[in-house]
N, C-alpha and C positions, 0 to 999 in steps of 0.2 A: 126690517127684521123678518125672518125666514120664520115659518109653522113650525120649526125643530127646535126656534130658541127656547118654547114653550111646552111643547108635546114631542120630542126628540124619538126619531123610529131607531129601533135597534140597528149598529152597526150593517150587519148583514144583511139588514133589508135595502139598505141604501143605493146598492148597485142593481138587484131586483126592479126595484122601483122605477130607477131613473131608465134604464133599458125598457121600459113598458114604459115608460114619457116619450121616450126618443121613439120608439116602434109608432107613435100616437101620432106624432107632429110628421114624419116621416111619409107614413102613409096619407094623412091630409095631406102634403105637398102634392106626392105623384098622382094621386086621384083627380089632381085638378089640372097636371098635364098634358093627355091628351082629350081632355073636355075644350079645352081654349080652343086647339086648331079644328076640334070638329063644328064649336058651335061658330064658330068665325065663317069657316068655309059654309055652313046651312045658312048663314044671312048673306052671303054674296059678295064676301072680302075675296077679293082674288090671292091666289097661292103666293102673290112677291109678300104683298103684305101680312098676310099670317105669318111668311119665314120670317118678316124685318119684325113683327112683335114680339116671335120665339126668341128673335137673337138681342132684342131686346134687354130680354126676362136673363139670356145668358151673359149678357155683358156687364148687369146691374149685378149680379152675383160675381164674376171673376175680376171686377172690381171690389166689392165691399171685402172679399175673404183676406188678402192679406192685412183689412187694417182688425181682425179680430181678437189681435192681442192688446192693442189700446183703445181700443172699444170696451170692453171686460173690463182692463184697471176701471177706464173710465164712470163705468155703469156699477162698479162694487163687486167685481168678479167674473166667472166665466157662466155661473148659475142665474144670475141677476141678469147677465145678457142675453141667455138662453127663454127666461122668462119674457122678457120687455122683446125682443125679435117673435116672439110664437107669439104673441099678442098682435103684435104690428101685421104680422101674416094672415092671424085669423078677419083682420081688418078688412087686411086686402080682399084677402078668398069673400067674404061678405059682399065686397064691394063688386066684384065680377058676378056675386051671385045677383044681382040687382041688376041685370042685364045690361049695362051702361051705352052709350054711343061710344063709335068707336075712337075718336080720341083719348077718351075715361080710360079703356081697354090699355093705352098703352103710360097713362100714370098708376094703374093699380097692377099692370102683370110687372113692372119694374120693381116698384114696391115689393111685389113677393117676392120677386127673384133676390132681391138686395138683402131684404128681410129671414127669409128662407132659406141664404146661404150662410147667416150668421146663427140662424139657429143648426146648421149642420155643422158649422165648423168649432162652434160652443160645447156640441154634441161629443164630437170627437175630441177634444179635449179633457170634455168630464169624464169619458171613459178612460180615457186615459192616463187619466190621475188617478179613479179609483181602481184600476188595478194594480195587486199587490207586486212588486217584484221575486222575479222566478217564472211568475205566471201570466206574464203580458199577454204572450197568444192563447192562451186561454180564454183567459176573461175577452178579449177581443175576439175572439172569435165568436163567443157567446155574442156578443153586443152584434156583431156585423150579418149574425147570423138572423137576427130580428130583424135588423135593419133591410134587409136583402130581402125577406121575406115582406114587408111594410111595404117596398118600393115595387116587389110584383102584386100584394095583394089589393095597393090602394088604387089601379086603373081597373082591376076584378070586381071593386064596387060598384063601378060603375052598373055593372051587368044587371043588381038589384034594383038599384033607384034610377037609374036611366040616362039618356043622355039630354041632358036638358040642364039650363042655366041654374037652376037649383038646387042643381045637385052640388054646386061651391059652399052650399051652407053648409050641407055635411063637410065636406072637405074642411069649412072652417072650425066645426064641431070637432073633429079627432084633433086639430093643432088644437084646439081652447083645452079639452080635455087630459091631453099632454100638459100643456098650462097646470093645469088643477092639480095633476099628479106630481110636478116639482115642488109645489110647495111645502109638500112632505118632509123637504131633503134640503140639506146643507151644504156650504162651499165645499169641496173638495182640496182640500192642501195641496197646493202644486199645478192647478190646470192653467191659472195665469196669477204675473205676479200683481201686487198690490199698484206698481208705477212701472210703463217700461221707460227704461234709458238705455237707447241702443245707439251703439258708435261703427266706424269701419271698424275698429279693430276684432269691435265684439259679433256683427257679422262675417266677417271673413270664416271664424272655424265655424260658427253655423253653416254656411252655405257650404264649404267643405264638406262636413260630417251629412250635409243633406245630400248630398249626392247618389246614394243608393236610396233612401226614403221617396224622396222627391221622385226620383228617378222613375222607381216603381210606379207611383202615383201617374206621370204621367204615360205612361208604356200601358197600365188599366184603363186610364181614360183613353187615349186612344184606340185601345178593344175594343172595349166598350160601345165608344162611339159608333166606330164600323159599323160592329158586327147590329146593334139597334135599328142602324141605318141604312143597313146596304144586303145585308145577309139578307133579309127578306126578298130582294129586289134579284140577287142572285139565286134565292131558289126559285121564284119564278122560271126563269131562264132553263134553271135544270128538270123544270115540268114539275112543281110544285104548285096544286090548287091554291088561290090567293089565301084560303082558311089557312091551310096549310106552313104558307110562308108566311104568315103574320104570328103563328106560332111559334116562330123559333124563336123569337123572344123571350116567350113563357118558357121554353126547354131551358134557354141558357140563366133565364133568371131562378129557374127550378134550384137547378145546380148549383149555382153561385150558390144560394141559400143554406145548402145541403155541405155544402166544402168546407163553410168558414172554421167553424170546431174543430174538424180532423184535420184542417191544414196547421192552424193555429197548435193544437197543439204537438203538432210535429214538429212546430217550430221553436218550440219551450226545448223539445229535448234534442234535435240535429242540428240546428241555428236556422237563422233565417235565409243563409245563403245557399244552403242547402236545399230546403224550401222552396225558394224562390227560385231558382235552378230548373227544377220538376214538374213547379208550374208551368214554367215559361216551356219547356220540353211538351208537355202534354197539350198545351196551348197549339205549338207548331205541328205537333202529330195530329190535332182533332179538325185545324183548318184544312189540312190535305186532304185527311181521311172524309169528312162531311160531303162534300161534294161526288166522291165515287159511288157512295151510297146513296144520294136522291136520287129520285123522290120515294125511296122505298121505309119502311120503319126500320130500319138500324143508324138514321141519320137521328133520332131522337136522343137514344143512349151519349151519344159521341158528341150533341148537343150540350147536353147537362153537363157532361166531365169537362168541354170547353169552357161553358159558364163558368163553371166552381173555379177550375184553375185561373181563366181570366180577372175574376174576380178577387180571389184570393191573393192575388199580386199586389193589389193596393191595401190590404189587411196588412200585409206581411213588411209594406212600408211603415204603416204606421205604429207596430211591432216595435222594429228599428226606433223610430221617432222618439219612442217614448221609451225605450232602454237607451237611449243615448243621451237625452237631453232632458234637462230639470230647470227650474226657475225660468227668467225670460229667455232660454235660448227654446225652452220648449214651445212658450208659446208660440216663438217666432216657427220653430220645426213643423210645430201642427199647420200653425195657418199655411206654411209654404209647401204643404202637403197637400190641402185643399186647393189653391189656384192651381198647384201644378195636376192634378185630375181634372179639374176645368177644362185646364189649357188642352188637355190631350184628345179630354172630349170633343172641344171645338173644332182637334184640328184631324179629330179621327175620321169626321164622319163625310167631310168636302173630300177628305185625298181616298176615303176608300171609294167613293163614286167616281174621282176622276179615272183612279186605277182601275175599277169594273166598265168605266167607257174607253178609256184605251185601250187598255187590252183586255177584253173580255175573254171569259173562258177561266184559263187557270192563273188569271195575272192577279189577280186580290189574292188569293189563298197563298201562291209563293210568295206573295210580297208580307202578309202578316206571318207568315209561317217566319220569314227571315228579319223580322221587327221582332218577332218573339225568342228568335232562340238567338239573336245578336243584343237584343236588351238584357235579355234575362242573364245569358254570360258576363255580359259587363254590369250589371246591379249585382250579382253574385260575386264576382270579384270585387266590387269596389266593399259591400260589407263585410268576407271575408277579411280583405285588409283592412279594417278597421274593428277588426273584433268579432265576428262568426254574424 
């Protein structure tokens, strides 16, 4: 029984609410990501093994997302599951904060990643459902815009409390206190159904209809990934102070943050194909243009509108997602929204480094410039045909 069955909060607080839950858990996750590979590297783990924990943490996650729709029935909803995962993570996060050997290290960072992705992918559902139709990119972009903001401000903590293995309690503190604030709130109608029973027949038009959503999703994860990963490594090169190029993260995650509203709601009244079109366009103009301009300050501006756009790509999937699909084809839409960002993640961030060592110079920029404006074309086509 939920805190609502008895003290019930006003409609209109309920989306309020839950968006300051997810902003909570959100930013406890990323606070505690690049704390792992720093304090691993200060005790003397050498670089193979901090990346085999990372991908660890990543494989435990793009595992658990697709089973998140019968996880939810499972557990009595999608709010139930989002509860019982942001427990399970505060667990974890606790248990790293205990400085463990490193064996422990690689049963609790799994834990959070398995855990951690079912609280995101629970996340995105319950927005999803409670926004009203009409106004999908709205309300999402409101949600994605916190979320964006959580995911650059929780590695910013760090700056306060320090780097040091205790700092995971905090990290477990915002997930517990995300905890606290759901209980306020109610199943949402529609984020998952009561039992799924899924057939071929009744995937086939999901996986169809997911073709621009999905699509999206992984085309943002792959950005993403890159650009997290390898853009730093290329401003180097273009004579960027290491300050400097570890900054552009902050630039691009500025931006994302700043997009999601105005992208969203261009997309309530142009369509999303439209949208996503522009993005993908400003995407391939900002990866060309960044580079002519280091290491001087105009590569900062050109940073943020990169972010926003790149980002907004996977907003504008999940737009789609949830104007297309209801009962279990949604759940099944959301979660296959989630792995397919994963996926792109994992596979953004190895092929943008092989592309910056083969051919260095101007060979990553044309190659995502031509990922962005040959994705974006065909995800804009495939939703136009299917409805704007």
């Amino acid at each position: 029984m939920s805190a609502t069955d008895s003290m019930p909060l006003p409609r209109g607080l309920q989306f309020p609410i839950f968006v300051l839950a997810a902003t909570c858990a959100f930013a406890g996750v990323w606070m505690s990501v690049p704390l792992a590979s720093v304090l691993l590297t200060e005790r003397g783990v050498s670089p193979p093994i901090v990346g085999l924990y990372a991908a660890a943490v990543w494989v435990a996650a793009l595992l658990m997302a697709p089973l998140t729709p019968w996880l939810a029935g499972w557990a009595g909803g999608a709010l139930r599951l989002h509860q019982v995962s942001g427990f399970v993570s505060g667990l974890a996060l606790i248990g790293l904060g205990m400085n463990p050997s490193l064996p422990l290290w690689f049963v609790f960072g799994p834990l959070l990643g398995a855990s951690s992705c079912l609280t995101w992918t629970t996340s995105d559902a319950i927005a999803g459902a409670m926004a009203p139709p009409g106004r999908e990119g709205q309300f999402l972009g409101i949600y994605q815009t916190f979320v964006s903001a959580a995911i650059g401000g929780g590695p910013a903590a760090l700056w306060l409390v320090g780097v040091r293995a205790e700092a995971f309690f905090g990290s477990a503190g915002f997930m517990l206190l995300g905890l606290a604030l759901t209980l306020l709130l109610r199943e949402p109608a529609g984020a998952v159904p009561s039992r799924m029973r899924v057939s071929v027949f009744r995937l086939r038009p999901v996986a169809l209809m997911m073709l621009a959503p999905s699509g999206a999703a992984v085309l943002c994860g792959m950005l993403e990934g890159s650009a997290g990963a390898v853009f730093p490594v290329q401003g180097l090169t273009l004579g960027m102070t290491a300050t400097a190029a570890a900054s552009i993260v902050v630039a691009t995650g500025f931006g994302n943050m700043l997009a999601q509203y105005p992208v969203g709601v261009l997309a309530d009244r142009y369509g999303t194909h439209r949208a996503m079109l522009g993005c993908a366009i400003m995407v391939a103009v900002g990866v060309l243009l960044w580079p002519l301009l280091a290491p001087g300050w105009g590569i900062w501006p050109v940073l943020a509108i990169w972010g926003g756009a790149a980002g907004s790509i996977y907003t504008l999937g999940m737009v789609r997602a949830v104007q297309r699909f209801a009962g279990p084809a949604r759940a099944l839409g959301m979660a296959g929204l989630n792995t397919a960002y994963l996926t792109g993640g994992a596979l953004g961030a190895p092929l943008g480094g092989l592309i910056l060592e083969a051919v260095p110079g101007w060979g990553l920029p044309v190659a995502l410039a031509l990922v962005a404006l040959g994705g974006g074309a065909a995800l804009s086509w495939a939703a136009l045909r299917r409805g704007g």
